[in-house]
C-alpha positions as CSV (number, residue, x, y, z in Angstrom):
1,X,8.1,-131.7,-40.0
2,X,7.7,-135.3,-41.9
3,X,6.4,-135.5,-45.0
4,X,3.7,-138.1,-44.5
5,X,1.7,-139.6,-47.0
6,X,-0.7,-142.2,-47.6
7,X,-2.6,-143.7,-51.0
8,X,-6.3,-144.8,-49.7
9,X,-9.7,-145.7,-50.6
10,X,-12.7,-144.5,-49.0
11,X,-14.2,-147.8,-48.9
12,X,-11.2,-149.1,-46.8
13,X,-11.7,-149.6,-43.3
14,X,-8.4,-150.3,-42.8
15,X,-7.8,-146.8,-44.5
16,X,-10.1,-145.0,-42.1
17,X,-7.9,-146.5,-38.9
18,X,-4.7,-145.8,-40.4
19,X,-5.9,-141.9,-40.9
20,X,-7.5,-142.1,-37.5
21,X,-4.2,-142.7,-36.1
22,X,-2.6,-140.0,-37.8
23,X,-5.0,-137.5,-37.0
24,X,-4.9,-138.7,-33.0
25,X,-0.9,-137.9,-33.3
26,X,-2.1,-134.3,-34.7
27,X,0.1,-134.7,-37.6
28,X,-1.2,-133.4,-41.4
29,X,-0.8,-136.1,-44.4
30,X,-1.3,-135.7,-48.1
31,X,-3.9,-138.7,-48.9
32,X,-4.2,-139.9,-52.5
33,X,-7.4,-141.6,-52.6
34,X,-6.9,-144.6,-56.0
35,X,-10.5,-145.0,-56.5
36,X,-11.1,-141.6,-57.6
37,X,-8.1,-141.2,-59.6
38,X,-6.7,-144.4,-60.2
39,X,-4.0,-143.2,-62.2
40,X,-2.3,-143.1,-58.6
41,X,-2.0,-146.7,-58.2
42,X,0.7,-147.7,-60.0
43,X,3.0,-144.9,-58.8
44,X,1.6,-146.4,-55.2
45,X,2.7,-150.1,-56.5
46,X,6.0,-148.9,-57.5
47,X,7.3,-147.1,-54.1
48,X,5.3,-149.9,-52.1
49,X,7.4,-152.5,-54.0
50,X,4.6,-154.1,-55.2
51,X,2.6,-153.8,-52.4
52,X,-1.2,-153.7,-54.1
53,X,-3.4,-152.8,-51.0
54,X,-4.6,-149.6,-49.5
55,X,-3.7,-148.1,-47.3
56,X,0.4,-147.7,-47.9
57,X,2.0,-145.1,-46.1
58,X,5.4,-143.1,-46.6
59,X,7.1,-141.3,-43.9
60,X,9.6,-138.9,-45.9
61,X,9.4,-141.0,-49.3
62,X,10.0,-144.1,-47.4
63,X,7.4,-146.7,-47.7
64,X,6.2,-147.9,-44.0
65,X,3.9,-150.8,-45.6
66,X,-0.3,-150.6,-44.3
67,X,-2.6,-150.3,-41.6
68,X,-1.2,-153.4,-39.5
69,X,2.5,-151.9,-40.1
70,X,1.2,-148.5,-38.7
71,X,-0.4,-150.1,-35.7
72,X,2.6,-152.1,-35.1
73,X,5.3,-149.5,-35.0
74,X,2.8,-147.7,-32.8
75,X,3.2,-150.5,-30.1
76,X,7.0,-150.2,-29.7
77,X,6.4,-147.2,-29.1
78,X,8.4,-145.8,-31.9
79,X,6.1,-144.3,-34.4
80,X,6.2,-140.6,-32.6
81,X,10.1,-140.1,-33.3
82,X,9.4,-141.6,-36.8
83,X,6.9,-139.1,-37.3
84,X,9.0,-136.3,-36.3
85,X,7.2,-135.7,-32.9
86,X,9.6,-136.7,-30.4
């Protein structure tokens, strides 16, 4: 199985869809919400290679980028292999 993980805020719509897509695929993520510990977001920065916004998601310690990135590999049709499920 993948490790998948994504830094969030619950105030983040965009945060909300990306997990909502993750949960439809059935697969289990370690979330690390930056408004309650905001310690977090400068570890999140530096894997997202600067990358400031939430959410930023890593498939196996490889950053994927946000919400839109998500979505996007979704449409080709590649984001089940990439999660481990195909």
């Amino acid at each position: 199985m993948k490790q998948i993980e994504i830094y969030t805020s619950p105030l983040c719509g965009f945060c909300h869809a990306a997990k909502r897509l993750l949960d439809g695929k059935g697969v289990t993520y370690t979330e690390y919400n930056i408004l309650t510990d905001p310690d977090l977001k400068p570890a999140m920065i530096e894997r997202a290679n600067g990358a400031r916004t939430v959410p930023q998601i890593f498939i196996d310690g490889v950053s994927i980028g946000g919400c839109d990135d998500l979505y996007a590999i979704e449409r080709t049709g590649k984001l089940d292999a990439l999660l481990g499920r195909d």
